[in-house]
C-alpha positions in Angstrom: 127.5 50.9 37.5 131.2 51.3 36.1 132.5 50.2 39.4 131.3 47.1 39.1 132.5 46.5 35.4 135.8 44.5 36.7 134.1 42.4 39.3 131.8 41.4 36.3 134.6 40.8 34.1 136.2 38.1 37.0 133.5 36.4 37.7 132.8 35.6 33.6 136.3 34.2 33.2 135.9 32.1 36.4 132.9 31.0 35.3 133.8 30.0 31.6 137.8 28.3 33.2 135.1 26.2 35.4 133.0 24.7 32.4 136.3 23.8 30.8 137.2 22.0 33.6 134.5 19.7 33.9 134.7 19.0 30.0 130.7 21.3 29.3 132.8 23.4 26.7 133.7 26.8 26.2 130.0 28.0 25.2 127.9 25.6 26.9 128.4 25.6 30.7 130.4 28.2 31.1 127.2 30.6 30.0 124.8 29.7 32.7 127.3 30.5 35.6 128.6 33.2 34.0 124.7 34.4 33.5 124.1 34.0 36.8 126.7 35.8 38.1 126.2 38.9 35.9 122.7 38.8 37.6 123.8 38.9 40.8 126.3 41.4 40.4 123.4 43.9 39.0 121.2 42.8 41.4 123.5 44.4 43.7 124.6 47.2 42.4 120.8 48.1 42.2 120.5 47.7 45.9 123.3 49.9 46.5 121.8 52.5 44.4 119.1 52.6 45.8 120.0 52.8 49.2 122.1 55.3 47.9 119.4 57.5 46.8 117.3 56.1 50.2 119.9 57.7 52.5 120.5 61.3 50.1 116.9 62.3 50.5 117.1 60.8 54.3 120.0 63.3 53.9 117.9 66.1 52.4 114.8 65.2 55.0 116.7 65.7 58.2 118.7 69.3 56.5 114.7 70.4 56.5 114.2 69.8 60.4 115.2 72.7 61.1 112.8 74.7 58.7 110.0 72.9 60.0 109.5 71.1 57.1 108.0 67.8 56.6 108.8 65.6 53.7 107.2 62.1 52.4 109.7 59.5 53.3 107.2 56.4 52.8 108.9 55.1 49.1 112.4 54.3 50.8 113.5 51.5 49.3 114.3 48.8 52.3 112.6 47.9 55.5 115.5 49.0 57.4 116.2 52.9 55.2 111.6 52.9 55.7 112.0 52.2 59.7 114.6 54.6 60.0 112.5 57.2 57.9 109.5 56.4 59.6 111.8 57.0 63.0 113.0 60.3 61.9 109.6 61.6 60.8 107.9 60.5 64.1 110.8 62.8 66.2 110.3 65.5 63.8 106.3 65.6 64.2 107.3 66.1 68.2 109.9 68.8 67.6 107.4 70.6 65.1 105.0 70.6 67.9 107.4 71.5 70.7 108.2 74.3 68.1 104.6 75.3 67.7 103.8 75.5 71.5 107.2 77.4 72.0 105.7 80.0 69.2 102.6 79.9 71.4 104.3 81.0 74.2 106.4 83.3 73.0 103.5 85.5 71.4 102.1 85.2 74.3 105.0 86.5 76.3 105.4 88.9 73.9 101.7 90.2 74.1 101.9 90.9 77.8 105.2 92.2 77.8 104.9 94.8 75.0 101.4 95.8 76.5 102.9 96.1 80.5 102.7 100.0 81.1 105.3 99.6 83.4 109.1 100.2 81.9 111.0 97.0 81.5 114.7 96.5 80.6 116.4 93.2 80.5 119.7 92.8 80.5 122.1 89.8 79.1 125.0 87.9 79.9 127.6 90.3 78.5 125.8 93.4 81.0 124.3 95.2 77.9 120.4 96.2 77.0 118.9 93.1 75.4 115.3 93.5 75.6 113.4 96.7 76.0 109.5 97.1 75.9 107.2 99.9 74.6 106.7 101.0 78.2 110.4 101.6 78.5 110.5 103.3 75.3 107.8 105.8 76.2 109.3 106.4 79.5 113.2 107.0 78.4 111.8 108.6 74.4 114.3 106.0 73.0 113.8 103.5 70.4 114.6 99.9 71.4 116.3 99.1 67.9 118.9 102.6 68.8 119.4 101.3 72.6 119.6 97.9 72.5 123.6 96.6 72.6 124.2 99.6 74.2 125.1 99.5 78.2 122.2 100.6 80.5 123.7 103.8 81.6 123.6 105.1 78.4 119.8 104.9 77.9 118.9 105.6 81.7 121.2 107.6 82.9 121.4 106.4 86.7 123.9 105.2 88.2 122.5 103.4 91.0 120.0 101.3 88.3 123.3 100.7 86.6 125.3 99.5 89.6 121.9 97.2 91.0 122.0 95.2 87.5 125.3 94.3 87.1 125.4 93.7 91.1 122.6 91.4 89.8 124.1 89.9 86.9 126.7 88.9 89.7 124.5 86.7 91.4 122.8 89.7 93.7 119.4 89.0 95.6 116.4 90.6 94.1 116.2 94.4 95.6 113.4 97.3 95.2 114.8 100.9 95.2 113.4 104.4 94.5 115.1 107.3 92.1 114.6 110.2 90.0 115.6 111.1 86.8 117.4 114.1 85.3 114.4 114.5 82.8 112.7 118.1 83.7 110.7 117.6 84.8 112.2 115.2 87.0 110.6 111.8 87.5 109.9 109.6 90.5 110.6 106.0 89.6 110.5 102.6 91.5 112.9 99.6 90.2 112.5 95.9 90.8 115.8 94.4 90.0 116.7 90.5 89.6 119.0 88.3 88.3 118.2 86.1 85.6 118.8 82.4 85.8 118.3 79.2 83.0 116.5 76.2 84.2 120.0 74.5 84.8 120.5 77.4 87.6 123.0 79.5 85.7 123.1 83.3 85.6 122.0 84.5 81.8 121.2 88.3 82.6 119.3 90.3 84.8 115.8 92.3 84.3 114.4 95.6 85.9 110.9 96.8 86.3 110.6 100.4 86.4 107.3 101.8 87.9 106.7 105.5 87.2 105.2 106.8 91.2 105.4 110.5 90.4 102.1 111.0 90.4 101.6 109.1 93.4 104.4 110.7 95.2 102.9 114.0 93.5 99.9 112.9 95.7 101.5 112.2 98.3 102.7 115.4 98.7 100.0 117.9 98.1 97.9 116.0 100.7 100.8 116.4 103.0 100.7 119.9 102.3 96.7 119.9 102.2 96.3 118.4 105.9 99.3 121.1 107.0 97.4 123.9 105.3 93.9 122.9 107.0 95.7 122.2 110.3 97.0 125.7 110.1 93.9 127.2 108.3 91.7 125.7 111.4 94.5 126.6 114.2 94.4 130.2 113.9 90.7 131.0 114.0 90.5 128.4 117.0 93.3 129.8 119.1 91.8 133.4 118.5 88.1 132.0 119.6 89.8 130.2 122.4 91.9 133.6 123.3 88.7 135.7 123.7 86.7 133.1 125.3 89.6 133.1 128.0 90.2 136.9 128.5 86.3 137.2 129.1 85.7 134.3 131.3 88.6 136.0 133.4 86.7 138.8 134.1 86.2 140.4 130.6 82.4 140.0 130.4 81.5 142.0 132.7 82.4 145.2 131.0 80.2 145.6 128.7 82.1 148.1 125.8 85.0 144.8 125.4 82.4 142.1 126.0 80.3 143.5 122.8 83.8 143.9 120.9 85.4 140.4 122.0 82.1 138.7 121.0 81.8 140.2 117.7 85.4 139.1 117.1 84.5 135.8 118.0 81.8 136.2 115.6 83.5 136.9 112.5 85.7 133.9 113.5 83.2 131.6 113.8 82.4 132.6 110.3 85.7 132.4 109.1 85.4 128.5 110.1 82.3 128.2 109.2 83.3 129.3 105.2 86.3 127.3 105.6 84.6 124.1 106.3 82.1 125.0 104.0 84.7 125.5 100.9 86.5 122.5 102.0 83.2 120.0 101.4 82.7 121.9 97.9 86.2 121.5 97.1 85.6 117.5 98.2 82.7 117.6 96.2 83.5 118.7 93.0 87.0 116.4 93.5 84.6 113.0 93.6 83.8 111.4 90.9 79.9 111.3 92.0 79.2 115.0 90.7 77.0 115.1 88.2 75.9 118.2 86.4 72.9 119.3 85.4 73.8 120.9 81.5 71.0 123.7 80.2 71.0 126.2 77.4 71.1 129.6 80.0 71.5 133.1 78.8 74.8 133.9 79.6 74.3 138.2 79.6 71.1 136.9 82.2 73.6 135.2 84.1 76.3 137.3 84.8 73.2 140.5 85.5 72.1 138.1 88.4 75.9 137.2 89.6 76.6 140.9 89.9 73.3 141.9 91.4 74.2 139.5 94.2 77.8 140.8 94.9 76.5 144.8 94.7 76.1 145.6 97.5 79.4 145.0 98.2 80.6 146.8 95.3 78.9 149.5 96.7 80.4 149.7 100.2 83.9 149.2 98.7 83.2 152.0 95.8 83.6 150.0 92.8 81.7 150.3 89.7 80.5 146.9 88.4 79.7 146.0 84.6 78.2 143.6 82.2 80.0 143.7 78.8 78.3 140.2 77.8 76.6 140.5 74.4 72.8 139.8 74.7 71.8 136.6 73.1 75.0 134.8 73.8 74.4 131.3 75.0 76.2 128.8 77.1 75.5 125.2 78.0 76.1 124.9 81.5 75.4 123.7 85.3 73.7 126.9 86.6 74.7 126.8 90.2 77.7 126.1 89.5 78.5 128.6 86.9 77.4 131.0 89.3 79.0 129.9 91.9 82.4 130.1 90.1 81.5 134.1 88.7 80.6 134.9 92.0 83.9 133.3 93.8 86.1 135.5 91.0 83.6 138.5 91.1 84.4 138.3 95.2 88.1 138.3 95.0 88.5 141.1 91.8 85.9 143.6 94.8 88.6 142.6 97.3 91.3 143.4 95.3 90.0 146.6 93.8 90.7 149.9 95.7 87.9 152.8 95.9 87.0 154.4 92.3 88.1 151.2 90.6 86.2 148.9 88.0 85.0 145.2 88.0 83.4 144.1 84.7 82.8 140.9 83.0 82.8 140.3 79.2 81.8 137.4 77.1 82.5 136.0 73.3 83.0 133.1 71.2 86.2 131.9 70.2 87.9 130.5 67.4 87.6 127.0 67.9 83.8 127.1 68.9 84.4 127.7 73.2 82.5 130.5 75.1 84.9 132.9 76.7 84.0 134.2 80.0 86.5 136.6 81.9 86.3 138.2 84.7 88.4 141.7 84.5 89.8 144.1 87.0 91.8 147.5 87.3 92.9 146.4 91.1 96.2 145.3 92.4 96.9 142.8 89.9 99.0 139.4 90.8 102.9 139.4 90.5 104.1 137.3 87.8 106.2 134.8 90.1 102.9 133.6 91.6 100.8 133.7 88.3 101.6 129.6 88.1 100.6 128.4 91.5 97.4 131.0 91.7 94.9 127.6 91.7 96.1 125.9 94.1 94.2 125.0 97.5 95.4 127.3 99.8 97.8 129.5 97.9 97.8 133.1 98.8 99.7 136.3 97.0 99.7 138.3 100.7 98.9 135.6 103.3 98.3 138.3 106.1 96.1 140.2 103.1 93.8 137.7 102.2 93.0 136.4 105.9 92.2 139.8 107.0 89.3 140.1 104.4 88.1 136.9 105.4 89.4 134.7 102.4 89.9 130.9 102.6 92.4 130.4 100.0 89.8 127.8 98.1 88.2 130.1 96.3 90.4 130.0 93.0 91.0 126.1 93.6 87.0 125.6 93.1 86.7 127.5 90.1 89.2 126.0 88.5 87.9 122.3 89.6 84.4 124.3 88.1 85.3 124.5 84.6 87.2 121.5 84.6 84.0 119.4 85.4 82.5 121.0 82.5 85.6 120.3 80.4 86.8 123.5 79.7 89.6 125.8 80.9 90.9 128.6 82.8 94.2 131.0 83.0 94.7 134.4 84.0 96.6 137.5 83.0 98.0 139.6 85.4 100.0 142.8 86.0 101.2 143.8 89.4 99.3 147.9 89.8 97.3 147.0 86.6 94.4 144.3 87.2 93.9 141.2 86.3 91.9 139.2 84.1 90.6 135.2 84.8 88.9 133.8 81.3 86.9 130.8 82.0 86.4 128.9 78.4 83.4 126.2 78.0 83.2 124.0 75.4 79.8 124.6 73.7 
């Protein structure tokens, strides 16, 4: 209002000079005009306020976009301050909701990328980590708040990953590649690299997907080394039958003392295939996931009575003394069959082990954590501590030449343990090479 003070003042004077002029006097015309003009002046200067306070909180509504916010801007004073509001609110309803589907999206976006289980690692502009999800973390045992800034070899390690992203950060075609990392032990991992690009076409980082195959490769290899081991496993009883069978249709047969020996040779071959292929469709079975046991509360000091019984007379013949150290009453919930079926496997290999005058005995308790311990104990040749590690798997032999020549298939171990896995339980062994050994299978009661 002070502004206006001196146009005020002018407008008076030339009001008052102007009745004077025409003769109306000094306080008769000259008040009307004057009147008039003061009212106009603060009719103005009203407006002007106003529109003054209309465009601060225009001012004060548009400095709240950003927040989201959305103010009343209905008492503006003016039709053209209340169309511009009106304007400004109706843009900022559409951004709000452009903002609120972008929130959508972004949740979801987050959801699926912090629940992939494969590692991702996205990379920005300036080549360094900018995004890293749980699946990475897990996989590298970094935190994504300690690696992110930092550059890519740091965290992984890998040269070639390193070299593929900024190759793609530099406009490179999306490639797939396979490495290993130094971890031990190491891991077998497949990256999908691409560059990045905004909608406009421009390069704004690049992102890798890291899929950990070492269990697949794992796979891979132990069937490789499965179908080499049957191959071989199933060659050498074959070419021996197919030996004989040769020798005594040349002319062989007809002696009668080698004709009785060749075919009882061929005989114990024949077996030797026919336990093989037996052991192998166990060893199938009990690797499917359609075995189902049959659990029941047996007498385990019952048990292991009937599992030696069975394997006596072979005890005999070899001149080792068997025993049950089981305490009577002690109970175990278990498939029958196939609890015997793994005692009698480990009873077979600790008689075949065991020179003349030695001892094969089984004991039995409870431990500490509520399992039933069953081990299987011998004063034999024990194992050699080097091949302790691989002892369960198919096909592994201490003395290859050994364990053929009494008839073994190399599965034997390799079923008990898949055994006592189906019943979710446990088994290791303890060894000394010239002082026995002793497998403990423990069941969860």
């Amino acid at each position: 209002m002070p502004e206006h003070l001196g146009l005020i003042l002018i407008l008076a004077v030339a009001a008052a000079l102007t009745g004077l002029f025409l003769g109306l006097g000094w306080w008769g015309w000259a008040l009307f005009p004057a009147a008039a003009a003061i009212y106009l002046v603060w009719d103005l200067n009203r407006r002007i306020y106003g529109a003054k306070e209309g465009l601060k909180k225009l001012e004060e509504a548009i400095s709240q976009l950003p927040e989201g916010k959305l103010p009343s801007l209905s008492v503006l004073p003016g039709p053209q301050l209340l169309h511009l509001a009106a304007t400004i609110q109706e843009t900022q309803e559409r951004v709000q909701q452009r903002l609120t589907q972008l929130e959508h999206d972004r949740d979801r976006l987050r959801a699926v990328f912090t629940s992939m289980r494969d590692a991702v690692i996205a990379l920005g502009a300036s080549g360094r980590i900018a995004l890293i999800n749980p699946g990475a973390e897990r996989l590298f045992h970094v935190e994504a708040e300690e690696v992110v800034g930092r550059n890519v070899l740091e965290v992984i390690r890998h040269r070639q990953l390193a070299r593929t992203m900024q190759e793609a950060l530099g406009g490179a075609q999306p490639t797939t590649f396979e490495f290993e990392t130094i971890d031990v032990p190491p891991r077998h991992l497949q990256a999908e690299v691409a560059p990045v690009r905004t909608a406009s076409g421009k390069l704004s980082g690049a992102v890798a997907v890291l899929h950990d195959v070492t269990q697949l490769r794992q796979l891979e290899k132990i069937r490789s080394e499965f179908v080499a081991n049957v191959s071989h496993e199933l060659r050498t009883p074959i070419t021996s039958i197919k030996g004989f069978l040769e020798t005594l249709l040349d002319g062989a047969m007809h002696d009668p003392e080698v004709c009785a020996r060749f075919l009882n040779i061929l005989s114990g071959e024949a077996d030797r295939l026919a336990h093989l292929v037996d052991d192998l469709l166990e060893l199938s079975r009990l690797e499917s996931d359609d075995t189902e046991l049959t659990l029941e509360d047996l007498d385990l000091h019952t048990e292991v009575t009937q599992a030696l019984e069975l394997v006596a007379p072979m005890a005999q013949e070899k001149g080792v003394t068997l025993d049950n150290q089981v305490p009577p009453g002690l109970h175990i919930k278990a498939d029958a069959s196939l609890l015997r079926q793994a005692l009698l496997n480990l009873l077979d290999n600790a008689i075949k082990y065991t020179s003349k005058g030695g001892r094969v005995w089984i004991e039995g308790r409870t431990t500490e954590d509520g399992r039933i311990a069953i081990s299987v104990c011998d004063t034999g040749q024990g194992i050699p501590s080097q091949h302790l590690p691989r002892i369960f798997e198919r096909f592994y032999r201490v003395d290859k030449a050994r364990s053929r020549a009494m008839g073994g298939t190399g599965l034997g171990l390799s079923i008990v343990r898949h055994i006592v896995e189906q019943h979710g339980g446990q088994i290791h062994v303890e060894s000394r090479l010239g002082h026995g050994s002793r497998f403990t299978m423990a069941f969860p009661q």
